[in-house]
N, C-alpha and C positions, 0 to 999 in steps of 0.2 A: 323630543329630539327631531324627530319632521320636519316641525315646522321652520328649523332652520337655516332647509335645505332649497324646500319647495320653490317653484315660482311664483313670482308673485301677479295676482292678475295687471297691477301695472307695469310690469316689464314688461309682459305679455303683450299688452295693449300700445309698448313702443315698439316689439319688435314687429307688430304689423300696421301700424300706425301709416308706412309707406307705401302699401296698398301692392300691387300691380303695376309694374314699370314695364319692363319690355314687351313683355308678352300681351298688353293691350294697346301699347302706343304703335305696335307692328301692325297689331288688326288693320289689314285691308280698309280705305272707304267706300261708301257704295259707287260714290260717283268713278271710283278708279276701273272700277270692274263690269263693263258693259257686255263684253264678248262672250257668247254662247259658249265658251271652252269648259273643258274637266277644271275645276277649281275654279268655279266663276260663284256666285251670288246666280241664287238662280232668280228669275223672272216674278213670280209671285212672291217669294219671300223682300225682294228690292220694294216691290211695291208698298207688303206691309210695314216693312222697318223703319224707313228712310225717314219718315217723319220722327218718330217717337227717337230714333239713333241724335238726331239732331235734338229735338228735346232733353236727351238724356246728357248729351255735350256739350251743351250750354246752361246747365243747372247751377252752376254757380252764377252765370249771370241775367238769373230769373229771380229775383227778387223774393217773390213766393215759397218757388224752391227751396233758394237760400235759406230763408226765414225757418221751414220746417225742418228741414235739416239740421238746422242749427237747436234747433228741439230734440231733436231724436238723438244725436249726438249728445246733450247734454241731460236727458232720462233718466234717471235715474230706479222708478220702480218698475216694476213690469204693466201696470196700469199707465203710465206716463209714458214708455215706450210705445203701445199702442197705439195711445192719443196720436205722438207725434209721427207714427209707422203713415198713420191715416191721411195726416196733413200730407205730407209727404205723396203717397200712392194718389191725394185729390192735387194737388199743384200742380201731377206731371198728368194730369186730365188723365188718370185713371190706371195708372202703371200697370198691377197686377191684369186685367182685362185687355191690356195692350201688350204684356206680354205671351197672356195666352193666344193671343190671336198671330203673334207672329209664330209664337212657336208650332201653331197649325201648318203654316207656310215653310216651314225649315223641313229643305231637302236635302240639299248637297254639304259636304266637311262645312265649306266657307260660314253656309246659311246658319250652322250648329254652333260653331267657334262663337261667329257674331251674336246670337243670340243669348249663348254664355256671357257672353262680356256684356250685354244690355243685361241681363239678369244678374249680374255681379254687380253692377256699378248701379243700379236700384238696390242691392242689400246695402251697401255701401252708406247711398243715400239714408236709407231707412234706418243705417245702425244695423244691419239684420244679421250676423253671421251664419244661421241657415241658410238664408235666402242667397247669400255671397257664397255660401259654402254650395250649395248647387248650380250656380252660374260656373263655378269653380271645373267642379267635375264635369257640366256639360261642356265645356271647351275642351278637358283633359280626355273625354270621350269623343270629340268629335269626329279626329283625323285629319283633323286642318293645323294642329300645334305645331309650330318645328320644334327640333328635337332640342334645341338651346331654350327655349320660350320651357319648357315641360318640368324641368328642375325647379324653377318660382313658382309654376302651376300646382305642382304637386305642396312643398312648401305651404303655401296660402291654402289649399284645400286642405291639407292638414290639421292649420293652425285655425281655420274658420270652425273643424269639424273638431276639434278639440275645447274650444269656447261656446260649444254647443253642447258640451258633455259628451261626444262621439268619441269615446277615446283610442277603440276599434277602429273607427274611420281615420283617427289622427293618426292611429300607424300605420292603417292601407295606403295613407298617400308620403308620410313625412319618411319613413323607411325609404321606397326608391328615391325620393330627392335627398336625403342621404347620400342614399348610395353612389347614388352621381356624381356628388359631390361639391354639389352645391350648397352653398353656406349665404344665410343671409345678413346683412351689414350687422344688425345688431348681437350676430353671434347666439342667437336662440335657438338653431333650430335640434341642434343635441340637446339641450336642454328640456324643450316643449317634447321630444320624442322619448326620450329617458322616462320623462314623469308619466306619459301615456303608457308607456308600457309601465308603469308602477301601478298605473289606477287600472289594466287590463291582467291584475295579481302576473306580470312576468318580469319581475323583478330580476331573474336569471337575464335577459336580453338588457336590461338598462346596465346594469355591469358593466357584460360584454361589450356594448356601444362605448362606453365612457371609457374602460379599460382599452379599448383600438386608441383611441385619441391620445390616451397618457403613453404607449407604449411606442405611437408614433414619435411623439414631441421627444421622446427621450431618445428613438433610435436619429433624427435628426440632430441632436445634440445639443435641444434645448429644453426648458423646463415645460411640464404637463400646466395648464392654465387651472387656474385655480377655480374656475369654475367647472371642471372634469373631472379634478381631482374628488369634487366636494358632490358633485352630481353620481359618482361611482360609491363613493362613501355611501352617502345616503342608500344606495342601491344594496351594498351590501349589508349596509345595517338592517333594511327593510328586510331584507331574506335570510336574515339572522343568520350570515356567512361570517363566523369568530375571524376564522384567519384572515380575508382578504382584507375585511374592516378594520383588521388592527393593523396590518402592513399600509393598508393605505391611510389613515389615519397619520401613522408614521409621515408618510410622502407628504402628507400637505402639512404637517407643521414643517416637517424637513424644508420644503419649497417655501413655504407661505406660514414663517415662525413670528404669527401675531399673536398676541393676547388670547383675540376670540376664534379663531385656528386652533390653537391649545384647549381652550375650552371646549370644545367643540370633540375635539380628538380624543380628546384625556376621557369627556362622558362617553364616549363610543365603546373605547376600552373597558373602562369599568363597569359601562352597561352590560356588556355581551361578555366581558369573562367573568361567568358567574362563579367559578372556581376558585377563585383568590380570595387568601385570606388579609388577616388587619394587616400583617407583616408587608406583604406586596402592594396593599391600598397607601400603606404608609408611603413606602418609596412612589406612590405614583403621586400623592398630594404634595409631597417634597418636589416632585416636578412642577406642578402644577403654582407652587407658590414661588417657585425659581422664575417659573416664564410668569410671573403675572396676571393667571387666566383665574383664579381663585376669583367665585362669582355672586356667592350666596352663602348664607347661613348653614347649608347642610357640607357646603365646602369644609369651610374652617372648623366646625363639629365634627366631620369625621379627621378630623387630620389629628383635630387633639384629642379625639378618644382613642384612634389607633396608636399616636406618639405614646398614649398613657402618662400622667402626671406622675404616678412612680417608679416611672421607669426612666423617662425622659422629662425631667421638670423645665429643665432650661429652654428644651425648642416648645415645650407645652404655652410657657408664658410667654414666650416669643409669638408665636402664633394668635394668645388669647388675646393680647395688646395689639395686633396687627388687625385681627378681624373689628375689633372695639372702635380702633381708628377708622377704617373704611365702615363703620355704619353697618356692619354686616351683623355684629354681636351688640347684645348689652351685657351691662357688668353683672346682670342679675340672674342672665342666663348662665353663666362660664363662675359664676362664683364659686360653687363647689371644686371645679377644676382648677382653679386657680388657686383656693386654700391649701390643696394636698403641694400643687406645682410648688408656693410661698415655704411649705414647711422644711422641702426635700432639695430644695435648690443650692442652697447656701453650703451646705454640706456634701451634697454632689459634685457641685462643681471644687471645690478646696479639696476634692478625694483623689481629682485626676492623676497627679503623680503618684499618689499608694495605687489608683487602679495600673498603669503604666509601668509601675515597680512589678509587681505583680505578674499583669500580664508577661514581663518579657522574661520570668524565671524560669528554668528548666523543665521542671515539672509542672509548668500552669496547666491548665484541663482548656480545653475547645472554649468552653463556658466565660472563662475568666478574662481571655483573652479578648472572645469576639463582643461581650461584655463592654471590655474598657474600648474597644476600635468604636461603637457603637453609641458611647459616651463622648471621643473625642470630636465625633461625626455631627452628634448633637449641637457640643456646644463652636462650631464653625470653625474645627482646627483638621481640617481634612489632609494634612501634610502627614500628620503624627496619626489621625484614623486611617492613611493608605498602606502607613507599615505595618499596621499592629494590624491589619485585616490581613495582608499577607503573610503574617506569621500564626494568623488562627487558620488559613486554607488547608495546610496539610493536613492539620488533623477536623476538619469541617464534617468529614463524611457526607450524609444526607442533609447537609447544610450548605455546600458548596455552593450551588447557584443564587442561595440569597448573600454569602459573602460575596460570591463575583459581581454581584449585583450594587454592594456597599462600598468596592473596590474600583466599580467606574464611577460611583458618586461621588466619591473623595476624588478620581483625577479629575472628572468633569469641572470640580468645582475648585481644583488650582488650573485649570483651564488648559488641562494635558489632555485636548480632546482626542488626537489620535490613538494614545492608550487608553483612554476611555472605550472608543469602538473597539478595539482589539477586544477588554474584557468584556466587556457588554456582548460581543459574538461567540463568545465561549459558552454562553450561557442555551439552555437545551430543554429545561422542563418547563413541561405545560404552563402551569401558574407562572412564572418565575418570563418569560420568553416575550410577554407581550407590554411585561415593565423594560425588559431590557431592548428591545424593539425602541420604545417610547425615548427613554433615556439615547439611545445610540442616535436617533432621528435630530435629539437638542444638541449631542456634541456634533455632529455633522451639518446644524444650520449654522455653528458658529465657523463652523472653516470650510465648508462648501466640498470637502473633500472626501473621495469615496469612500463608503464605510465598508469594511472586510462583511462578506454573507451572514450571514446567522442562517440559524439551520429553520427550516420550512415551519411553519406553522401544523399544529395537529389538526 
């Protein structure tokens, strides 16, 4: 389930792909800064730098440079990284020796900043995200940043100290540029910070962050992005939080009612509510093969062993042919299920009017009734299963929530989706509350229209 959530190290590698814009193209140059003043380049540090600043700003058009660079960037093992780390540190006539020498000479903010940013833009060079991720913080440390420049700063120091496994450090700095509210173009930096506090076990904080963002978008009056929706998801799945994982669950097929959305959603649910029986697994694979998200071999098995071939032969074979078609089943798996479906079909279905007769007599029992609604549900006559559930509710008793539950599935599926949410929010019990959740999320992506509360999750 994770993995579907995680970042990926290539997105990763686009959202910092653009390196440091402002915050090093503002750097002071040496030659601007002569005057003995407070924020000046002091005197020894101007001497040490000025050459190698110049080396380091024209490495694209060093040939050599170029060259190694273009190795280190393209390394692959960590023995190849090395190799080209080296080329690299010899082209620029000895990088690592010439930045310790300067950083002997760094007195004042200016001299610290600068130095950061020569030590950033050699990791850079080198591929090195340590080496960039301390250039990083030595700027963010200096006292020379302005305070517009600090929100990127923090950012990259994050994202460097995070591609370094620092996942502590990636939240010491991605938090306050957060918090500030800086967002960088490609939209990662919720993202890269959620997952660090995943892999810093505080799964309770990547929630909270993702949850601010969906709460926002909704108090502005637009939809939560589906990469927040799916980043809080994952958060509460990981912290095996039943309720918020299934309400949000809910929100992103609600918003974002694709296929693999559903899939996604649907395994969350049925993951984490370990309370549900075959009865409520049924209703949620019936969703599941409504929206399309049915993905696998264990999909379509549990649909037809919960439908039961003698209970339900009609949607049984329906289902068995459906998985057989999409390459999901063979006929030699489903055989058995399919000879009982074959026997009891023909006769179940030709019984509908005796069960219907039946059902609607005076004295039918709860049994009889919910029986035949249950039968007509089956075989895709949800018009005649929405009355005949209605006349088994009053006498349901401790049935009630899975009728109200068969009662939005027959309107959902003449496409009466506002009464669909109305019964779907009447529903209250534990098992029973995270199918009707689910269900109430598919009649609400088809009309975009507010669904009535349902009561809180346990």
């Amino acid at each position: 389930m994770a993995r579907k959530f995680l970042i990926s190290r290539i997105a990763l590698a686009v959202a910092i792909s653009g390196g440091l814009t402002a915050a090093v193209s503002s750097s002071p140059a040496f030659a601007a800064k002569k005057e003995k003043v407070s924020g000046s380049f002091s005197k020894e540090f101007s001497a040490a730098a000025a050459e190698f600043d110049k080396a380091v700003s024209g490495a694209e058009a060093n040939p050599a440079v170029k060259a190694a660079t273009d190795k280190a960037s393209a390394a692959q093992t960590p023995a190849a990284k090395t190799a080209a780390a080296a080329e690299v540190d010899a082209a620029l006539g000895g990088a690592d020796a010439k930045l310790a020498a300067i950083g002997a000479a760094a007195t004042t903010p200016l001299d610290k900043i600068k130095l950061g940013e020569l030590t950033r833009n050699v990791g850079v060079l080198k591929n090195d995200p340590a080496l960039q991720n301390k250039g990083l913080v030595m700027m963010i440390n200096s006292g020379a940043a302005k305070p517009e420049q600090m929100g990127q700063l923090q950012y990259l120091a994050g994202v460097t100290a995070y591609q370094t496994g620092d996942y502590a450090g990636a939240v010491q700095y991605l938090k306050p540029s957060y918090d500030s509210g800086y967002r960088d173009q490609q939209g990662m930096i919720d993202k890269v910070l959620a997952d660090a506090y995943k892999r810093t076990n505080n799964s309770g904080a990547a929630l909270a962050l993702s949850q601010a963002e969906i709460d926002k978008a909704k108090a502005a009056g637009g939809k939560p992005s589906d990469g927040a929706l799916r980043t809080a998801l994952q958060a509460a799945y990981d912290a095996k939080q039943v309720g918020p994982a299934t309400d949000l669950s809910a929100q992103l097929v609600q918003y974002y009612p694709t296929p693999a959305s559903w899939q996604s959603a649907l395994q969350v649910v049925r993951s984490l509510n370990k309370n549900m029986g075959a009865q409520e697994n049924l209703d949620l694979m019936r969703l599941m093969a409504r929206t399309g998200s049915m993905n696998d071999k264990g999909d379509y098995l549990s649909y037809i062993q919960d439908a039961d071939p003698r209970r339900s032969p009609g949607e049984t074979l329906k289902i068995i042919d459906q998985g057989i078609a999409a390459g999901k089943l063979t006929a030699g798996e489903v055989a058995d299920y399919r000879s009982v479906a074959q026997s009891r079909v023909t006769a179940d279905r030709n019984g509908l009017p005796t069960y219907e007769k039946e059902a609607r007599a005076s004295s039918a029992s709860f049994a009889a009734i919910n029986g035949a609604a249950d039968a007509f549900l089956s075989y895709e006559q949800p018009a005649k299963a929405e009355e005949l559930y209605k006349l088994a509710l009053p006498k349901a008793g401790g049935e009630k929530d899975r009728v109200l539950t068969r009662i939005g599935i027959a309107q959902a599926d003449q496409g009466k989706y506002a009464e669909a949410q109305s019964t779907f929010a009447q529903i209250t019990s534990p098992t029973r509350l995270p199918v009707a959740k689910m269900w109430s999320a598919y009649a609400k992506s088809k009309t975009g229209a507010a669904a009535p509360t349902a009561a809180p999750a346990s």
